[in-house]
C-alpha positions in Angstrom: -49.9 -179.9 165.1 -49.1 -178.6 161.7 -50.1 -175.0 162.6 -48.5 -175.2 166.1 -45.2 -175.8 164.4 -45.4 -173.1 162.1 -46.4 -170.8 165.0 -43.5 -171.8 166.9 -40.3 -171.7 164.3 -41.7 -167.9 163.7 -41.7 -166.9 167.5 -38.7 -168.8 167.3 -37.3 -167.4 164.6 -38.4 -163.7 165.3 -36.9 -163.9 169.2 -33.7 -164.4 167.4 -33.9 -161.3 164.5 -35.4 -159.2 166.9 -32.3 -158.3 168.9 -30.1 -155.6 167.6 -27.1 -157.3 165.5 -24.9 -156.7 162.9 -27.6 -157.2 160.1 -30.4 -154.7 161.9 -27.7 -152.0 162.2 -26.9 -152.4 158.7 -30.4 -152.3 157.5 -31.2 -149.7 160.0 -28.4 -146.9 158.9 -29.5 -148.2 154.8 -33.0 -147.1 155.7 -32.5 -143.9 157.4 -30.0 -142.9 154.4 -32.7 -144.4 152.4 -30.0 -146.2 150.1 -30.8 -149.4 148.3 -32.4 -150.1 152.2 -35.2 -152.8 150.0 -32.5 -154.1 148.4 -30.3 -154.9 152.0 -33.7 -156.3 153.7 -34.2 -158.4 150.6 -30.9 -160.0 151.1 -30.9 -160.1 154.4 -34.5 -162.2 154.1 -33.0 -164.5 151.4 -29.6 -165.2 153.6 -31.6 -165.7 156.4 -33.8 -168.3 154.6 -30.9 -170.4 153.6 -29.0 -170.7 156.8 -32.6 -171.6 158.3 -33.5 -173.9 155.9 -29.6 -175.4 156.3 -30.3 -175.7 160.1 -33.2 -177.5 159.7 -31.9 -180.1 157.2 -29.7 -181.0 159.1 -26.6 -178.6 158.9 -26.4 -178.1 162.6 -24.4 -180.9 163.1 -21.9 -179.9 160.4 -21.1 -176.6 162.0 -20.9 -178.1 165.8 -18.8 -180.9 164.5 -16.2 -178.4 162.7 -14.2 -176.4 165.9 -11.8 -175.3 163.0 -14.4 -173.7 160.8 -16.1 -172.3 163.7 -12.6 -170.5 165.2 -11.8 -168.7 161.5 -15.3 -167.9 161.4 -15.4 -166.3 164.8 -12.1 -164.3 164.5 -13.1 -163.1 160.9 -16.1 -161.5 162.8 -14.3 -160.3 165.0 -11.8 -157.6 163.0 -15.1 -157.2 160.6 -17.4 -156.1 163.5 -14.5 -154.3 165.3 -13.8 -152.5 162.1 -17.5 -151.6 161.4 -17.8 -150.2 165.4 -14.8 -148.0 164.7 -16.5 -146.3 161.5 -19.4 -145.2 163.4 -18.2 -144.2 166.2 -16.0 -141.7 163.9 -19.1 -141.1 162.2 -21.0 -139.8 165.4 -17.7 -137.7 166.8 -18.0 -136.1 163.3 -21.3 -135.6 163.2 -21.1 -134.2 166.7 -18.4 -131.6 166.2 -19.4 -130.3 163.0 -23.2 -129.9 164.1 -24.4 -131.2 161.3 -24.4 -134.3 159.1 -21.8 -135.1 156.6 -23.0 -135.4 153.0 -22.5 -139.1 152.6 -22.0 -140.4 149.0 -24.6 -142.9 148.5 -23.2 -146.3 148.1 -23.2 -148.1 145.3 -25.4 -152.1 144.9 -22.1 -153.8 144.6 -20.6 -152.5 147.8 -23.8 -153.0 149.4 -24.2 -156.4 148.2 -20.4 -157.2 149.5 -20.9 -155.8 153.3 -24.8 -157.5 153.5 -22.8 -160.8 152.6 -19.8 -159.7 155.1 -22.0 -158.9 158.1 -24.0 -162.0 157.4 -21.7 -165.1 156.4 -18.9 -163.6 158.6 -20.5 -163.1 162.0 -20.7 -166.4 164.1 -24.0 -165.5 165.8 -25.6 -165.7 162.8 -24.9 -169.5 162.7 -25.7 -170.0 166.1 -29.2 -168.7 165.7 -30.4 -169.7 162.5 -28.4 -173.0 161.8 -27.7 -174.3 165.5 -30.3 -173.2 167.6 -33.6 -172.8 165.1 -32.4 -175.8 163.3 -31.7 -178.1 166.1 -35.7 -177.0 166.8 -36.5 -177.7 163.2 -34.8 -181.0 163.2 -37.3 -182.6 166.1 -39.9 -182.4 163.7 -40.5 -184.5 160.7 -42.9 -184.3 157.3 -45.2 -181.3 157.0 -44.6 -180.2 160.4 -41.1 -179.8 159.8 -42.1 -177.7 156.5 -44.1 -175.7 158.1 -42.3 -175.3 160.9 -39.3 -173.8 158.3 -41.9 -172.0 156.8 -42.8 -170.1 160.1 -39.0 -169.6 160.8 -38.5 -167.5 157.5 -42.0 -165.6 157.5 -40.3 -164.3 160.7 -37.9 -162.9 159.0 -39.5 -161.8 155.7 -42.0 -159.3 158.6 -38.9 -158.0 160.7 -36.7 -157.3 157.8 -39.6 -155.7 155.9 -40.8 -153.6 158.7 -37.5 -152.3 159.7 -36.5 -151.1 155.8 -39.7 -149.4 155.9 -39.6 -147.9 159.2 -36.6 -146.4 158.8 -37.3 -145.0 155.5 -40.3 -143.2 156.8 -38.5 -142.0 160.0 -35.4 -141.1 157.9 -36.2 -137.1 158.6 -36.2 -137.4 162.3 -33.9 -140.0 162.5 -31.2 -137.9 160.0 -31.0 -135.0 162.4 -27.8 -134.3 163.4 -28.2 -135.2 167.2 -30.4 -138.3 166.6 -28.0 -139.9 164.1 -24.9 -139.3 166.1 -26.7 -140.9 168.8 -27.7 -143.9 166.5 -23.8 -144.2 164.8 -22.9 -144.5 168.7 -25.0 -147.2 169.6 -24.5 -149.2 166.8 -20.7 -148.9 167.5 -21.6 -150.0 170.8 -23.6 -153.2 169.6 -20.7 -153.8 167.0 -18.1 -153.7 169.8 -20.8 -155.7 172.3 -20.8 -158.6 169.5 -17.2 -158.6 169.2 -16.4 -158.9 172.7 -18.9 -161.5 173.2 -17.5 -163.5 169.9 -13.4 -163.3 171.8 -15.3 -164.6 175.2 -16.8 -167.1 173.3 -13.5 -168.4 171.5 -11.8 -168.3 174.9 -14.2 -170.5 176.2 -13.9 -173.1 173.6 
């Protein structure tokens, strides 16, 4: 019992990382600039963590019993993710025109500490997938089974986090070229907009 509920919070847990989102194209574009990428999928593990381990305890019900909260946290995500789209879509037209990749200054720990905390805490999905629907999951267990079952849930994220930092990072040569990375900057403009669009459905369905 104890193992099957570890097993399941990191499927779980990992079905709901896995899909491109604000945090992977963050991490992604850190990696392949190789730019304080450890440092983004260490913060990215640790906010994770806490917003599990929230959902699980029982913070679910806060957020589903809070429309206000919810609404300023959707449109917030909204302009920020907007916002973001628009910068790498510029990014790839540049990239395409000039032929070659702009010299980016590397960016500083402080600014990426700010936007990891900005594309986290400021996207709704991110609260429907680790509080709502992993801890509503969570919260049928009790005991050790519940522990472990958290303990599953953030393993999942310590792996895909990890592997993606390093992946990217190692691929950073190919994945620089000029072509690839315009390509890249215009589908994570794509899945910025995508989120967007999805979060003003979402808020005109409440």
């Amino acid at each position: 019992m104890i193992i099957l509920a570890a097993l399941k919070g990191f499927t779980l847990s990992l079905s709901m990382i896995i899909p491109i989102g604000s945090q992977n194209s963050m991490l992604l574009s850190q990696g392949i600039n190789k730019n304080h990428h450890l440092m983004t999928a260490g913060l990215f593990i640790l906010y994770d963590a806490f917003l599990i381990s929230l959902g699980v305890l029982g913070g679910n019900l806060i957020l589903s019993a809070n429309p206000l909260l919810f609404t300023l946290l959707t449109w917030g995500g909204i302009l920020f993710l907007f916002t973001y789209g628009a910068l790498s879509f510029k990014a790839a037209i540049d990239g395409i025109k000039t032929g070659k990749n702009k010299i980016q200054t590397p960016k500083s720990w402080k600014i990426i500490f700010v936007t990891s905390l900005v594309v986290t805490f400021l996207n709704p999905h991110a609260y429907i997938d680790t509080v709502m629907v992993i801890g509503s999951v969570g919260g049928q267990y009790s005991g050790e089974a519940q522990i472990y079952f958290l303990m599953g849930a953030i393993a999942a994220s310590i792996v895909w986090f990890s592997t993606l930092a390093f992946s990217a990072a190692k691929l950073s040569v190919y994945l620089s070229k000029p072509k690839i990375k315009s390509i890249i900057d215009s589908m994570i403009g794509l899945v910025m907009w995508f989120i967007a669009w999805s979060l003003f459905m979402t808020w005109l369905e409440t």
